[in-house]
C-alpha positions as CSV (number, residue, x, y, z in Angstrom):
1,X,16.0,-6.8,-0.2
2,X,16.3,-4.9,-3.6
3,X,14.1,-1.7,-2.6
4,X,14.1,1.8,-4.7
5,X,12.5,5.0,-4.8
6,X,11.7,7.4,-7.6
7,X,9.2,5.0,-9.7
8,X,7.2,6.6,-11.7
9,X,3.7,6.0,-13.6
10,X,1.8,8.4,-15.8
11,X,0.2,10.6,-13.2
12,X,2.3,9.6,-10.2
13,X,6.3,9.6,-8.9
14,X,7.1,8.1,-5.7
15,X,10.3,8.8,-3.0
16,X,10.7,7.1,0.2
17,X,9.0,9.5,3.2
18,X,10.7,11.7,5.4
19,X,9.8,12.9,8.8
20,X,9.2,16.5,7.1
21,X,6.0,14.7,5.3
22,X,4.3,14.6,9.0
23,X,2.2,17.6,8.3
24,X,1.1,16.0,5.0
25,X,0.1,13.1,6.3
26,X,-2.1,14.8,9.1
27,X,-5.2,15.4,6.8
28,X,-4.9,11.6,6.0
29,X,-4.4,10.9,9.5
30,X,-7.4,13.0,10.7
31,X,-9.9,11.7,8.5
32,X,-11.8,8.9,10.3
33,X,-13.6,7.9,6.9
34,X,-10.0,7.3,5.4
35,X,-8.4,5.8,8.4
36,X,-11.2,3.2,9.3
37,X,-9.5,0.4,8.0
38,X,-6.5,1.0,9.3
39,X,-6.4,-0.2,12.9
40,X,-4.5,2.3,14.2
41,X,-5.9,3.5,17.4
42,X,-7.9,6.5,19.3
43,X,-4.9,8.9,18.4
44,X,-5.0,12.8,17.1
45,X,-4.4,13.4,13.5
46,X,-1.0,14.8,14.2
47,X,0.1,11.4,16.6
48,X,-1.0,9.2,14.5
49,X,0.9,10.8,11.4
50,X,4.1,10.6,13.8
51,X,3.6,6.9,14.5
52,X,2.9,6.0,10.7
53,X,5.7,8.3,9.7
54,X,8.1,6.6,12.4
55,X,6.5,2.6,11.9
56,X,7.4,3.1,8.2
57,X,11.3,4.6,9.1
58,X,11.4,1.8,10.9
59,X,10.7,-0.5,8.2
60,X,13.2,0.9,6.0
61,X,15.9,0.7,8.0
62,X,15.1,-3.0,9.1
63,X,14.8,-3.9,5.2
64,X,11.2,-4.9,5.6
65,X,10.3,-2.7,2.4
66,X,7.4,-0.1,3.3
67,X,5.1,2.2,1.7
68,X,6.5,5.8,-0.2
69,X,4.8,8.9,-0.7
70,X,3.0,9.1,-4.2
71,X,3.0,12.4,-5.4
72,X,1.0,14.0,-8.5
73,X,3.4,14.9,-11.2
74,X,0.8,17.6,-12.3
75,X,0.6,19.1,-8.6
76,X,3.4,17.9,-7.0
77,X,1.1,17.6,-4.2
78,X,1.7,14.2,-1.8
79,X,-1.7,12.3,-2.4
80,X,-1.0,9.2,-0.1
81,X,1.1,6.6,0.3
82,X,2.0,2.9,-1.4
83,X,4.4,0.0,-1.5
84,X,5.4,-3.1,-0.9
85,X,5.9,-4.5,2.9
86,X,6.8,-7.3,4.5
87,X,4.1,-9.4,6.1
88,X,3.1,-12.1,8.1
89,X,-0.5,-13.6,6.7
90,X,-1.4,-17.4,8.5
91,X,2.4,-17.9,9.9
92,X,3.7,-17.5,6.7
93,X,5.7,-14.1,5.0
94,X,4.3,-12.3,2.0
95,X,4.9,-9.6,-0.1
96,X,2.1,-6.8,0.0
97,X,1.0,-4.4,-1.9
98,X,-0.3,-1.5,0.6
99,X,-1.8,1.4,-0.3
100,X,-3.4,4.4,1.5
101,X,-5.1,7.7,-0.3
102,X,-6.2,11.0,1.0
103,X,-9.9,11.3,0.8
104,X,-9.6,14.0,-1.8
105,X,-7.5,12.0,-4.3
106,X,-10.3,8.7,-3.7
107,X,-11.8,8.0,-7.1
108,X,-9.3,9.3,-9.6
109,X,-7.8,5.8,-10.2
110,X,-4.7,6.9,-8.3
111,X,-5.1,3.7,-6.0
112,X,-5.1,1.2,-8.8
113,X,-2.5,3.1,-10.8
114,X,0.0,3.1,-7.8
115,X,-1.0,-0.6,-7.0
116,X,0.0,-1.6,-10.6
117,X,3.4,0.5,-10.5
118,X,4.5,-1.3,-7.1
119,X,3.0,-4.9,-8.5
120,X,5.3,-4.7,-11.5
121,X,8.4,-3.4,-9.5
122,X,7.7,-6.6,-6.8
123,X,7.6,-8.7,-10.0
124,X,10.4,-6.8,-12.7
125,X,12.8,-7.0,-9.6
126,X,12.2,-10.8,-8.7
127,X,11.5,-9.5,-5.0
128,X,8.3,-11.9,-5.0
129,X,7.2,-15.1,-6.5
130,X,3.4,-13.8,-6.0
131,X,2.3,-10.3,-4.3
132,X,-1.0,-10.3,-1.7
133,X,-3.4,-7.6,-1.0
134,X,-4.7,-8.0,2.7
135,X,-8.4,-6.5,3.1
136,X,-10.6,-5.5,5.5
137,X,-13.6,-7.8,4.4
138,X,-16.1,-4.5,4.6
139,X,-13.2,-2.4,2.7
140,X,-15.0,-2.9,-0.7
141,X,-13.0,0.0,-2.4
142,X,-10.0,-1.8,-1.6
143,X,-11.8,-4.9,-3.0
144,X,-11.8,-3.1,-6.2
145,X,-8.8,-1.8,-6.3
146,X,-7.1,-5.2,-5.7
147,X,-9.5,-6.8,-8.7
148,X,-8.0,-4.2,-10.8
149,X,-4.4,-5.0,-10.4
150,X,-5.3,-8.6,-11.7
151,X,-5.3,-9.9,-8.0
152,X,-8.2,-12.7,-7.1
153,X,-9.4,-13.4,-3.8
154,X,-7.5,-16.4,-2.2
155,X,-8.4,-16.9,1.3
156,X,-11.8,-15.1,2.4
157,X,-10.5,-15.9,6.4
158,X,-6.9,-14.8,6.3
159,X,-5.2,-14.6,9.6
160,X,-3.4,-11.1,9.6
161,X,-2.6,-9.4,13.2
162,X,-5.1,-11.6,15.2
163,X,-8.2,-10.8,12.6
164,X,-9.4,-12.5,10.1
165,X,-9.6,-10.6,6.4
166,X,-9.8,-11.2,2.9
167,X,-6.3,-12.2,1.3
168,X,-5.8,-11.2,-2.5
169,X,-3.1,-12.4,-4.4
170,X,-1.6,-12.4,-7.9
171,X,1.6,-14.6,-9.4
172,X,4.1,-13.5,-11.2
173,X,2.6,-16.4,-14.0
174,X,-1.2,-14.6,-13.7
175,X,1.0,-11.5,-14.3
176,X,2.9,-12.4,-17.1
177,X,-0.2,-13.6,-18.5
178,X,-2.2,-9.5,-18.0
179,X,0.8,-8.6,-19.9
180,X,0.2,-10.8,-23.4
């Protein structure tokens, strides 16, 4: 699957990670208000970065997309992660858009921004027909951010990993529409 790095919006670039972004992702990783959603574990800040960091290697090299850092052109700072990944919502695949700030960066649009930048790569590159968003149903900033990227809430009991959550979706038509 057709899968680059280097995109870039108007405060963000992105690059595919590296292992030598562990110690980035440890502040991330350490933060139990930003990892609550996650479902990751009881792990330390610096395991758990070495298990995203590895899961997300992983899915590179089996060509199931994955998320890429997002770094501030103005800092040059890593701020989180986003991307597209391959899913498996209710037995079926899907593209998603997944996204994942440091608390620091929260509420500087840098969520919705990368979300649009990855939502028109899926679509500019044909790599989906539509693009999902899967929630947490109490992850209400998430909510948000999905609503911004022109996504609409689809299936409010989504079956995703053995849990039920919120499914968000836009298609490449609702897109094309944002655009005019």
């Amino acid at each position: 699957m057709l899968y680059r790095d280097q995109l870039e919006s108007l405060r963000l670039v992105t690059r595919f990670v590296t292992m030598e972004d562990v110690p980035a992702w440890v502040e991330y990783c350490g933060d139990p208000v930003a990892t609550k959603f996650t479902g990751i574990g009881d792990m330390s800040g610096e395991e758990m970065a070495q298990v995203v960091m590895d899961f997300t290697l992983k899915r590179y090299e089996e060509g199931r997309l994955g998320l890429q850092a997002l770094i501030s052109k103005e800092t040059g700072a890593i701020i989180g992660k986003c991307g597209l990944l391959l899913q498996e919502v209710n037995g079926e695949p899907e593209i998603e858009i997944g996204y994942h700030l440091i608390r620091k960066y929260w509420g500087k649009g840098y969520a919705t921004e990368a979300a649009q930048m990855f939502r028109n790569y899926a679509f500019e590159n044909d790599i989906a027909d539509s693009v999902v968003s899967i929630i947490d149903p109490l992850n209400i900033q998430s909510q948000q951010v999905a609503l911004r990227n022109g996504m609409k809430l689809v299936d409010a009991k989504a079956i995703f990993r053995d849990e039920l959550y919120y499914l968000y979706r836009i298609t490449r038509e609702e897109w094309e529409s944002l655009a005019k």
